[in-house]
N, C-alpha and C positions, 0 to 999 in steps of 0.2 A: 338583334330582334328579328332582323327577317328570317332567318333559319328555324327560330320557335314558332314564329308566325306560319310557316311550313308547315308544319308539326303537329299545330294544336288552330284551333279554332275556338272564339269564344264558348262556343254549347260544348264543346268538347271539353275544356277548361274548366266549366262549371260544375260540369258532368263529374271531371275527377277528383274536385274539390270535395263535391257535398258526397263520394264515397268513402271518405273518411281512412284511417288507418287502420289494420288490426291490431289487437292489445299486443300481441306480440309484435309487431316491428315497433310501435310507440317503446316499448321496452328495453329493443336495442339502440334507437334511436339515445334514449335516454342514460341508457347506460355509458353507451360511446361517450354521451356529452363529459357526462360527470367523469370518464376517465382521463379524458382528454384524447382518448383514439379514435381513429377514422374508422367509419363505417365504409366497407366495402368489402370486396374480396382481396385475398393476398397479393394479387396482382396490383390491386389497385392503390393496396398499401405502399409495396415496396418502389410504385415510381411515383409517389408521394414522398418517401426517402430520397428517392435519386436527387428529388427537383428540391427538395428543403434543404439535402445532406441534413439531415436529422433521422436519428432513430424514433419510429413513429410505434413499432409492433412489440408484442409485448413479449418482455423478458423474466426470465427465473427470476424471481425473490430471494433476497439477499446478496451478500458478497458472493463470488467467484470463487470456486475452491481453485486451490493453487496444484499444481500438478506437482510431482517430486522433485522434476527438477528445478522449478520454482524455489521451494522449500527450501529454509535456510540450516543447513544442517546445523546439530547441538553441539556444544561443544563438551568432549567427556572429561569427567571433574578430578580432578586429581588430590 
């Protein structure tokens, strides 16, 4: 607390309170919620990974295409 207490001062505190949010960050705010992602920048993401080891950022939709050599080749019919 004493470092906030640094920081901020009760009028000052009051002050940021009653200036409220813009519709726009309440939107990201809200968005983030409901996806379950962090708000931040990239940076802030990926050592939010580091420290969970969890993938936090968001990934393509769907399965993973398989590369060729993946691929299970077919067998030709005789």
């Amino acid at each position: 607390m004493s470092t906030w207490r640094q920081s901020w001062t009760a009028v000052a505190w009051r002050k940021f309170l009653q200036a409220g949010e813009a519709e726009a960050e309440l939107w990201s705010i809200r968005r983030r919620t409901h996806n379950g992602r962090p708000l931040g920048p990239a940076e802030f993401t990926r050592a939010l990974e580091e420290r969970t080891r969890r993938r936090l950022a968001r990934r393509p939709r769907g399965r993973p295409r398989k590369t060729p050599a993946e691929a299970i080749p077919q067998r030709a019919e005789t």
